[in-house]
C-alpha positions in Angstrom: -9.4 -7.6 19.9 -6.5 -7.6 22.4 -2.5 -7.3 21.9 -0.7 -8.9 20.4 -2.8 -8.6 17.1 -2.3 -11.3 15.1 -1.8 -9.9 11.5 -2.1 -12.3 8.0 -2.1 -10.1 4.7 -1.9 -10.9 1.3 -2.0 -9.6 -2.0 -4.2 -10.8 -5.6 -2.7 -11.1 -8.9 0.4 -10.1 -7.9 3.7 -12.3 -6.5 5.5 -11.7 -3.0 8.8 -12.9 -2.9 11.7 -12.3 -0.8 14.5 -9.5 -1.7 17.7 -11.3 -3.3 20.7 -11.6 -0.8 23.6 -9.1 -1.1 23.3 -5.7 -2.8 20.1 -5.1 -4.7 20.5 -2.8 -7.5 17.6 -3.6 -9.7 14.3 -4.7 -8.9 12.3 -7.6 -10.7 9.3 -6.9 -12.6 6.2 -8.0 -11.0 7.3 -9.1 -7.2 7.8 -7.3 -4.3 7.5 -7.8 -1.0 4.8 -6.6 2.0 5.2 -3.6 4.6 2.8 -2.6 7.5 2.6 0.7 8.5 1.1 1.7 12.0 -1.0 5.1 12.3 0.4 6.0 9.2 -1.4 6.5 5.4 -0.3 5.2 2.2 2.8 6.8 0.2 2.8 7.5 -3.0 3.5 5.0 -5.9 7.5 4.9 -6.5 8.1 6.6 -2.8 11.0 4.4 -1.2 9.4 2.8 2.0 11.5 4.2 4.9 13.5 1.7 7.2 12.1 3.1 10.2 9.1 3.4 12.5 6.2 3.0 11.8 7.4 0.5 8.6 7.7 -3.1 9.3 9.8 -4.6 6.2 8.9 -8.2 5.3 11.4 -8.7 3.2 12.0 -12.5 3.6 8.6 -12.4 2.1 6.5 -13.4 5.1 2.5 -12.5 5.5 2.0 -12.9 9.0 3.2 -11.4 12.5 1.6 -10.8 16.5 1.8 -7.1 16.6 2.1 -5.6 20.6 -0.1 -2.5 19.8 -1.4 -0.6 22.7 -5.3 -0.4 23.6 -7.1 2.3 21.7 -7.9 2.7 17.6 -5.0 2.1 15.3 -4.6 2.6 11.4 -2.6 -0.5 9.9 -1.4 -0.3 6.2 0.0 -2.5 4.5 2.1 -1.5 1.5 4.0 -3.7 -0.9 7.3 -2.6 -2.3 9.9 -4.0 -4.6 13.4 -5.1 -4.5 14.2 -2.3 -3.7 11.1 -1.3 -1.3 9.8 1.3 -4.2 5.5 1.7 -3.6 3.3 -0.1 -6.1 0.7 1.6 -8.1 -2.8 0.4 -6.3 -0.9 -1.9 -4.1 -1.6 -0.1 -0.2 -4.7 -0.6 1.6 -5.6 0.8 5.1 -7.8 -0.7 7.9 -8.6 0.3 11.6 -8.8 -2.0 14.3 -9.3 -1.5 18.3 -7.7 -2.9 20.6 -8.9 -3.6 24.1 -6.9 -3.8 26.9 
């Protein structure tokens, strides 16, 4: 594949939404929201998902994006998080893809 990658993820029995506007100090039960990692492994369930490279927050509760990665083999995980961007037990999965240039 070449850049940009064009990602689409999604998750089963288990509901994205986007995070509420304003100040978030609870989460809801059973939604949460994606986050793609690049070169970068799974945290551990309850870790807060940082707000920095190499995160991607999809908090509006989008599943797709064109990633510019450069040529060569990359990790990409994707992660969901809650309201408050807290891992999900069993929800991160990791995949490798290579990009041409």
């Amino acid at each position: 594949m070449k850049s940009p990658v064009s990602l689409e993820f999604g998750v089963e029995n288990y509901q994205v939404a986007a995070v509420p506007a304003g100040t978030v100090t609870e989460s809801r039960p059973n939604l949460g929201h994606h986050h793609v990692a690049i070169d970068a492994d799974c945290l551990p369930a309850g870790a807060v998902i940082p707000r920095a490279a190499p995160w991607v927050h999809f908090g509006d509760g989008k599943n797709v994006i064109d990633m510019q990665l450069p040529p060569g083999q990359h990790r990409l995980t994707l992660q969901i998080g809650d309201d408050l961007h807290r891992t999900q037990e069993g929800l991160c999965s990791t995949i490798t893809v290579n990009v041409q240039e």
